[in-house]
C-alpha positions in Angstrom: -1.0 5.2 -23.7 2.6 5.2 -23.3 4.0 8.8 -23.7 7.7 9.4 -24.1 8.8 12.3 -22.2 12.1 13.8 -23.0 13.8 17.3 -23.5 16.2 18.9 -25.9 18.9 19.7 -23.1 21.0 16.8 -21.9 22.2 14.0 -24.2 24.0 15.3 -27.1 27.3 13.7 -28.5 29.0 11.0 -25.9 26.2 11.3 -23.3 24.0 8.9 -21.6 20.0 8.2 -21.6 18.3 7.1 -19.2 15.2 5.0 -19.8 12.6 5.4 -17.1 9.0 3.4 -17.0 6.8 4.5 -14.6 3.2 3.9 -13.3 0.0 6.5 -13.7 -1.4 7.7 -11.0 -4.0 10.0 -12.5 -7.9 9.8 -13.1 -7.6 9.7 -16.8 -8.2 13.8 -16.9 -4.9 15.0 -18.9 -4.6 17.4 -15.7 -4.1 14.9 -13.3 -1.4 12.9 -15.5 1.5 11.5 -13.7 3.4 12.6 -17.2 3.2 16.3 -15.8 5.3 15.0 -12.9 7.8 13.1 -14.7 8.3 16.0 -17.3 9.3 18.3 -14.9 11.3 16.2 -12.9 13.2 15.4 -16.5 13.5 18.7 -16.8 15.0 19.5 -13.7 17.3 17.0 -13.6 18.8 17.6 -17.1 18.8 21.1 -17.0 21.6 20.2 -13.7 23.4 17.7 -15.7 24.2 18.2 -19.6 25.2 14.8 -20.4 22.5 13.0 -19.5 18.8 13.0 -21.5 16.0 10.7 -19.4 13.1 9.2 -21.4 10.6 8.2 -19.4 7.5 5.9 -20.8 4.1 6.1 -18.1 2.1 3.1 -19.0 -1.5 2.4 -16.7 -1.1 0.1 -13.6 -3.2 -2.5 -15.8 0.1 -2.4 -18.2 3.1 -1.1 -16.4 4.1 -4.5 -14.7 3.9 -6.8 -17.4 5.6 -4.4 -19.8 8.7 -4.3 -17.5 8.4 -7.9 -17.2 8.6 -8.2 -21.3 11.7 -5.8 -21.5 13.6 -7.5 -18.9 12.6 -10.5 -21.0 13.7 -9.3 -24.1 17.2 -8.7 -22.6 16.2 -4.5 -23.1 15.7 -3.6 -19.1 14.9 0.0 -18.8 17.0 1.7 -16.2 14.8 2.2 -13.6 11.0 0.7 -13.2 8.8 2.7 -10.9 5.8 -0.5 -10.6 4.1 -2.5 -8.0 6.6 -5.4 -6.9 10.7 -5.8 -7.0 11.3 -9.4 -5.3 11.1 -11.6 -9.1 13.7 -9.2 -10.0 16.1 -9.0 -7.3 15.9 -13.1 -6.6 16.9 -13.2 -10.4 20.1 -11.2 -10.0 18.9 -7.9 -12.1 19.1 -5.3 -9.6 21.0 -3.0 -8.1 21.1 -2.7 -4.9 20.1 0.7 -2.9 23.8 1.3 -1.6 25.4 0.7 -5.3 23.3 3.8 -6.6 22.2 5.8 -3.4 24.2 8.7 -1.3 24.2 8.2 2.1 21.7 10.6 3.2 19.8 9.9 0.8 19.6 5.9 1.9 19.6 6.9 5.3 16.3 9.1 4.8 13.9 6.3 3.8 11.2 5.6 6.7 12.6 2.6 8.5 9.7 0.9 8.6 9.5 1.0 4.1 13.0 0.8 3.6 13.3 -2.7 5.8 10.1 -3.7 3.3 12.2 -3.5 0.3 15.1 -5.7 1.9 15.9 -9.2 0.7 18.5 -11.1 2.4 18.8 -7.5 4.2 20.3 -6.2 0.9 18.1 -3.5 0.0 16.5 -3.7 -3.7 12.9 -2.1 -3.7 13.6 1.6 -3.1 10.2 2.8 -1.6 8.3 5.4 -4.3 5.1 6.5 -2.5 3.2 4.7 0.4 -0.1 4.6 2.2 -1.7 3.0 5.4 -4.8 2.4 6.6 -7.1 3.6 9.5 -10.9 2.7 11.4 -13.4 5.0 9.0 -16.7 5.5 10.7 -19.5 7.8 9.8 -20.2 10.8 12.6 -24.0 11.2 11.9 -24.9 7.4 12.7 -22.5 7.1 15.7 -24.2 9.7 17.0 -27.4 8.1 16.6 -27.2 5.1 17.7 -24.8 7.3 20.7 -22.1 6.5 20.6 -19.4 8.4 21.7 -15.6 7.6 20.8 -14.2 5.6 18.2 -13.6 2.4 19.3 -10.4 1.1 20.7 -10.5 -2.5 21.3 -12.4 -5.3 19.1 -15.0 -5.6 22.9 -15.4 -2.0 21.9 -15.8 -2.1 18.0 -19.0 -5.2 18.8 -20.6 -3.0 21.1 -20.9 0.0 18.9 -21.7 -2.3 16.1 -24.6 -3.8 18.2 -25.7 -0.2 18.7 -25.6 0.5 14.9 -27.5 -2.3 14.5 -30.2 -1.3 16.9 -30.5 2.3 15.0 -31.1 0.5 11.9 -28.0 0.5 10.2 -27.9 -1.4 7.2 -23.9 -2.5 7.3 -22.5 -1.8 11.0 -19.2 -2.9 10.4 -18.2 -3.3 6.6 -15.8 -6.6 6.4 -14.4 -6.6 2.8 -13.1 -10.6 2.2 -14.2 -10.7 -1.2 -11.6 -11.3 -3.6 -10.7 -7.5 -4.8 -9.1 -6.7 -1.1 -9.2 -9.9 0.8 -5.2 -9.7 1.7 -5.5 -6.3 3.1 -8.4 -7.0 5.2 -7.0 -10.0 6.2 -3.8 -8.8 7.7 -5.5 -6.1 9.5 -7.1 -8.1 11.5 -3.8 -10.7 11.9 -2.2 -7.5 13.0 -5.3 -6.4 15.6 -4.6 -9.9 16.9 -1.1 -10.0 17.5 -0.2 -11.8 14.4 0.4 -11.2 10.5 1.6 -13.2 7.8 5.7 -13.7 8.5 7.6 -13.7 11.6 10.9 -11.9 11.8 12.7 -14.2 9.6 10.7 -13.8 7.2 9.0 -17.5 7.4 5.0 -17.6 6.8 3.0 -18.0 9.9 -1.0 -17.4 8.6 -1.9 -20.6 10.8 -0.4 -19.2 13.7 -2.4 -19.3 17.0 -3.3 -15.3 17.1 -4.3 -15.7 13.4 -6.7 -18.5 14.3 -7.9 -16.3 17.1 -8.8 -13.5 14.3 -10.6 -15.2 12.7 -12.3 -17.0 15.0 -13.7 -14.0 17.0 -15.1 -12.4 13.5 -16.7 -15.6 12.5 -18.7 -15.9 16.1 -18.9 -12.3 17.2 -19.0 -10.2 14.4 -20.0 -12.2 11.0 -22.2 -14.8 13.3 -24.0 -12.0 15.0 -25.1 -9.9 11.4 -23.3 -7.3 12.3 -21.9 -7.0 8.9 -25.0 -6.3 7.1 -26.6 -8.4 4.6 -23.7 -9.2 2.4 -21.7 -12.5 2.5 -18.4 -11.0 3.8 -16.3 -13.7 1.5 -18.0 -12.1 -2.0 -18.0 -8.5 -0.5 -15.5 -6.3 -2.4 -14.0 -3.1 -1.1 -15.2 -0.7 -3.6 -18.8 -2.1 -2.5 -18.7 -0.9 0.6 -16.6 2.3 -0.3 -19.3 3.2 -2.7 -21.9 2.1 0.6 -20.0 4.2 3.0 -20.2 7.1 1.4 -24.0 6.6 0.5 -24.4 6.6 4.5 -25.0 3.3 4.9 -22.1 1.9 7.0 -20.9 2.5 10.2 -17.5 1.5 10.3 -14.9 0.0 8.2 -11.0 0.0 7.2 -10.0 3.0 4.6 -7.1 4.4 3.3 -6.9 8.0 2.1 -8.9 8.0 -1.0 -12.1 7.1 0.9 -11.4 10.7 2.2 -12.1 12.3 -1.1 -15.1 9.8 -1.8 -16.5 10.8 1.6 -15.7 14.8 0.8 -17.0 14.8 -2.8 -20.6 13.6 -1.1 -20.5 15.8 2.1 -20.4 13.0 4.4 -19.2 13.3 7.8 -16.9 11.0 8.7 -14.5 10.6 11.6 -10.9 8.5 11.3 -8.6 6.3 13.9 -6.1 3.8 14.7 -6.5 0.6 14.0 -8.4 -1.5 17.1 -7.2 -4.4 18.4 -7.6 -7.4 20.4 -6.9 -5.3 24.1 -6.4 -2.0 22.8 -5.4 0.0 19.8 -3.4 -2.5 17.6 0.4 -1.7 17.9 0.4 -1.3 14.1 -1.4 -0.8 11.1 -0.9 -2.4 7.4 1.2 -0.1 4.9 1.3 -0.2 1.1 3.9 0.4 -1.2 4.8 1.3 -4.6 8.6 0.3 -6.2 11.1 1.9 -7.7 14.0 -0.5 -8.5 17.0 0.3 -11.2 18.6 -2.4 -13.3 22.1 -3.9 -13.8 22.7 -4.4 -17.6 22.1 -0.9 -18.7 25.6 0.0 -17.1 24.6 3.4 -16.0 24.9 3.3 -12.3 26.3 6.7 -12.0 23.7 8.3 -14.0 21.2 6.3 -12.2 22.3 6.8 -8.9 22.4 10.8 -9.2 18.7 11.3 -11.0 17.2 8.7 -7.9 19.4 11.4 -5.5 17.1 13.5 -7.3 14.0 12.0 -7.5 14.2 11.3 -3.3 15.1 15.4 -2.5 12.1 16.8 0.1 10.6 18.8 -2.7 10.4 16.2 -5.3 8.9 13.4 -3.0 6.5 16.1 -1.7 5.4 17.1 -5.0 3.8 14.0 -6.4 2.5 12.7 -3.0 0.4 15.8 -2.6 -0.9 15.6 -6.0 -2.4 12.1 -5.5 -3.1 12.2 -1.7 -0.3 9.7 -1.0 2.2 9.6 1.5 5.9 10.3 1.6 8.7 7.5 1.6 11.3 10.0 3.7 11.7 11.2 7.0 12.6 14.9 5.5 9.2 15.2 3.9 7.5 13.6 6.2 8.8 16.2 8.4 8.1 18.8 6.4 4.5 17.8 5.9 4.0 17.4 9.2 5.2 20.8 10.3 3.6 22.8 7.1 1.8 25.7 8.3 0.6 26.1 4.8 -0.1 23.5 3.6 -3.8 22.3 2.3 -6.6 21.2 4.2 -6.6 17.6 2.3 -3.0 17.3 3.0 -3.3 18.2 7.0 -5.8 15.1 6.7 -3.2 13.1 5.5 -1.4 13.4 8.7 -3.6 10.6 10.5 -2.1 7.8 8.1 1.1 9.5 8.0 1.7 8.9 12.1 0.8 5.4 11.8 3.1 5.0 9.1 7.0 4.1 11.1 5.1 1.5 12.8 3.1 0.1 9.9 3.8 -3.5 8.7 3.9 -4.4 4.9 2.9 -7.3 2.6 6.4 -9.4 2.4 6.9 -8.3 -1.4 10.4 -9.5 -0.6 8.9 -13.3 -0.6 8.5 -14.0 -4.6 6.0 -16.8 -3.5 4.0 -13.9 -2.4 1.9 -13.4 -5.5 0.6 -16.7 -5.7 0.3 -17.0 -1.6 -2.0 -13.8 -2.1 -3.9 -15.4 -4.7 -4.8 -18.3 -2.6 -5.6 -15.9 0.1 -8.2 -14.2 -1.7 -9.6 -17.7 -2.5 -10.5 -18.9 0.8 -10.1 -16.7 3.9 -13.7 -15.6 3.3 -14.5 -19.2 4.1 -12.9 -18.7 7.7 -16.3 -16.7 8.7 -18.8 -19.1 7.5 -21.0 -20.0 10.5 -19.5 -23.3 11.6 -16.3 -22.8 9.2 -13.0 -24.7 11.0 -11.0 -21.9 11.0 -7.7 -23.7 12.2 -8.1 -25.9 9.4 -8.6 -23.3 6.8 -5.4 -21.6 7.5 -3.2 -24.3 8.5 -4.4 -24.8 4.6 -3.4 -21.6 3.0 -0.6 -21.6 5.2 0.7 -25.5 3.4 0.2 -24.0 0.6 2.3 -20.9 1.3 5.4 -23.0 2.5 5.1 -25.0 -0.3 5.4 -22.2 -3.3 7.9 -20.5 -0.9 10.3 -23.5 -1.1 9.5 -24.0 -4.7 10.6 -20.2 -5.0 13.9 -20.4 -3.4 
């Protein structure tokens, strides 16, 4: 479904529309509709400025991308897109960039760390729209009995309370999602737990670097080669699975973001959450996600657009839709705020956890048009890398040949 949203005020002889096509974040209950959102943040904004009526069109995330894509195609760009990726659009020239259209403050409030993720040729195109990050999930009731007493901190730490699980009977220890439905998540994690990641800071690939190759290496020997993953193959193991397994009590630890929370709550499990473990010690970052929102040239409304985005970025706003779909916030001013709310809901305090982790967190490089099809390969083979005997090195040095080839092709 594709509702129009729309209001009598604004518009109106010599006025402008803006077209808006955003994502849905709800659960398919008309209640929990991202339209509700966008209607009253139509209505707001029009309501402050007469001559200007915004139409906005929320199409599923199965749709929302390639329907852009077609409009831009047929030469009828909406103004502003609120979908999963910006870098095809801003290598093609179609963008406007965040200083044409943003005030100051309100391009200096974007999280460092999100705004730097929607950079290319450190002109930045992909205005951040919600993000999330990721922290260690484990289950209280079987740490405590197989006893053990802490999260774990390092990856000598994570083993040992995996071998413990183990021991206590648990049926997946550690859950290790490489199948193909979350394979580039889980992947970087544990690049970033290692030292590594996918680019360096010039944006070049580096999956076959040394620390990568270390990764791997240590979860195909003393994790994967040690069953302490249960009795799945880890390269056919999608997230879900073990999302769905967690909350059935059945593994110990894994990698979650926030809606595992409400899984976990909505069966009365017990869970506990922390940082990310690493190599040494806690990793010195964690993976974020991001949504887009990104405005286009040829409509010619910059100053329209420009002043509804001021709008859609003030505290309230931003804070509005994050805590209706247990997301995080894109600015420092609501992060601040939700951070220091004394009233605000217990699910939101929980929130907090991923928010802290959040100015250090490292993204996907959804500046790299090459990235798509670099992810796709990704979710191909890396599950191979913890095969028992699998040549790791030469696995990655794979993927990464592959990568610097579709990146040149892409430039």
């Amino acid at each position: 479904m594709a509702p129009t949203l729309t209001a009598c005020s604004g518009g109106g002889p010599g006025g402008k529309t803006l077209t808006v096509v955003a994502a849905e974040y709800g659960d398919g209950k008309p209640e929990n509709s991202s339209q509700k959102y966008w209607e009253s943040v139509a209505r707001t904004f029009m309501g402050d400025h007469s001559g200007v009526k915004v139409e906005v069109q929320v199409y599923s995330w199965t749709d929302v991308d390639k329907k852009v894509a077609d409009m831009v195609a047929a030469g009828n760009a909406p103004d502003i897109a609120q979908i999963g990726a910006y870098a095809d659009f801003a290598a093609a020239g179609k963008l406007l960039s965040a200083d044409q259209l943003l005030s100051v403050p309100t391009q200096a409030d974007f999280i460092t760390s999100i705004g730097n993720a929607g950079e290319v040729h450190r002109m930045q195109y992909g205005l951040p729209f919600v993000s999330s990050t990721r922290l260690l999930f484990y289950n209280k009731a079987l740490f405590e009995k197989a006893g053990i007493a802490k999260a774990p901190e390092t990856w000598a730490e994570l083993q040992a309370a995996a071998v413990r699980l183990k021991a206590a009977k648990v049926k997946i220890p550690f859950g290790l999602p490489l199948g193909p439905e979350e394979a580039p998540a889980e992947t970087m994690l544990w690049m970033l737990g290692g030292g590594g990641g996918y680019t360096d800071r010039n944006g070049n690939y580096t999956i076959g670097h040394s620390k990568n190759v270390e990764a791997f290496e240590w979860l195909r020997d003393e994790l994967v080669g040690k069953d302490l993953t249960g009795p799945g193959n880890p390269a056919r193991t999608n997230r879900q699975e073990l999302f769905d397994a967690f909350v059935r009590g059945e593994v110990g630890m894994l990698h979650g973001h926030p809606s595992l929370m409400q899984q976990a709550e909505a069966k009365d499990l017990k869970y506990g959450m922390a940082p990310l473990p690493g190599r040494t010690g806690k990793a010195a970052s964690t993976m974020g996600v991001a949504d887009w929102v990104m405005a286009f040239k040829q409509t010619g409304h910059k100053k329209e657009v420009g002043q509804f985005l001021d709008f859609l970025y003030s505290t309230q706003t931003v804070l509005d839709f994050t805590g209706k779909y247990d997301l995080l916030p894109v600015t420092t001013s609501a992060s601040e705020k939700m951070m220091k709310d004394d009233d605000a809901t217990p699910r939101r305090k929980k929130l907090i956890p991923f928010l802290q982790q959040l100015k250090n967190a490292e993204f996907y490089p959804a500046d790299k048009t090459s990235w798509a099809k670099v992810s796709k390969t990704i979710k191909e083979k890396i599950g191979s890398t913890v095969q028992k005997g699998a040549d790791v090195q030469g696995i990655l040095d794979e993927i990464q040949r592959e990568a610097d080839s579709t990146d040149g092709a892409s430039r």
